[in-house]
C-alpha positions as CSV (number, residue, x, y, z in Angstrom):
1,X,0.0,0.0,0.0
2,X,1.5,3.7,-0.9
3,X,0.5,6.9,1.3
4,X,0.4,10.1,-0.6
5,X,0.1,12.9,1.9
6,X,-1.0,16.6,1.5
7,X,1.7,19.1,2.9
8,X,2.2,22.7,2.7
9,X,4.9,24.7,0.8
10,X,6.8,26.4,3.2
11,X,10.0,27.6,1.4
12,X,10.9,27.4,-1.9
13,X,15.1,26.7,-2.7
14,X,16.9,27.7,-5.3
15,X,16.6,24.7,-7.6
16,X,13.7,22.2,-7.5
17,X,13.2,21.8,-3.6
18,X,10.9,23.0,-1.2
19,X,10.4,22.7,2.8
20,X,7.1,21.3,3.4
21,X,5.4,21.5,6.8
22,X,3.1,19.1,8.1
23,X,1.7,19.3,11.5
24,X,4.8,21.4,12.7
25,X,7.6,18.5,11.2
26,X,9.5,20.3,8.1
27,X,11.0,18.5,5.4
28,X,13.2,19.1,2.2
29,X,10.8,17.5,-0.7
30,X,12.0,17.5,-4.5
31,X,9.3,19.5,-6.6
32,X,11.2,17.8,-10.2
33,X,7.7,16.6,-10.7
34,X,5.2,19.6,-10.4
35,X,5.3,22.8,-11.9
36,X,4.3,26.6,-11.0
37,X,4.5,25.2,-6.9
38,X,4.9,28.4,-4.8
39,X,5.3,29.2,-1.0
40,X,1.3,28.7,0.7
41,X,0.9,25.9,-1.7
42,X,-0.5,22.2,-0.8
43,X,1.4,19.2,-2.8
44,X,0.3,15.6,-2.7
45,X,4.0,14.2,-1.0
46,X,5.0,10.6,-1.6
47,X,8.6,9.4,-1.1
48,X,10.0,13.0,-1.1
49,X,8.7,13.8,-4.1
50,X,5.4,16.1,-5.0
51,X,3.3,14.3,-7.1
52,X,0.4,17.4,-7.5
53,X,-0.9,20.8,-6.4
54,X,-3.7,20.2,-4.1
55,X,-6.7,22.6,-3.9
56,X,-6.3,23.9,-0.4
57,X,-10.3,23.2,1.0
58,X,-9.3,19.5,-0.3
59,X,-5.8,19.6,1.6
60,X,-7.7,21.3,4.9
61,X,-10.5,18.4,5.0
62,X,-8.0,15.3,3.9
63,X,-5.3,16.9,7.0
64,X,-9.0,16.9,9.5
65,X,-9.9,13.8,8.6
66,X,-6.2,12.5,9.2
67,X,-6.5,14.2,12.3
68,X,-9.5,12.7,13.4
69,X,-8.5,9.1,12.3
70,X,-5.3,9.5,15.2
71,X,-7.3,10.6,17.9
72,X,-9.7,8.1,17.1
73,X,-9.5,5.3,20.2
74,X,-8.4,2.0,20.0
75,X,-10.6,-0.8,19.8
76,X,-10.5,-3.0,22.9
77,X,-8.8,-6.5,22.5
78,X,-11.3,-9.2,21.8
């Protein structure tokens, strides 16, 4: 199974990276992929690299229901 998740652009470098942030962790991604990414955007992230821009409404509710899926408690043992 492959997890694609939305992040947000952060900082841009001078060649085709960008610092992402997600939930307060910052990462150096590779933006080789995508074009026309700037700072405030939302990628799609998989492996380090940004598959996609991402509408921001659609990053906001997929981060919620990520969100809401970890605070979720676990089921009992059976």
């Amino acid at each position: 199974m492959c997890l694609a998740i939305p992040v947000r652009v952060v900082e841009k470098g001078d060649d085709a990276s960008a610092i992402v942030d997600l939930g307060g962790i910052r990462k150096e991604i590779s933006l080789a992929l995508v074009d026309g990414v700037e700072v405030g955007d939302y990628v799609i992230l998989h492996v380090g690299y940004a598959l996609s821009r991402l509408d921001p409404a659609e990053a906001e509710r997929t981060l919620a229901l990520f969100a809401q899926a970890a605070a979720a408690p676990e089921p009992e043992p059976t």
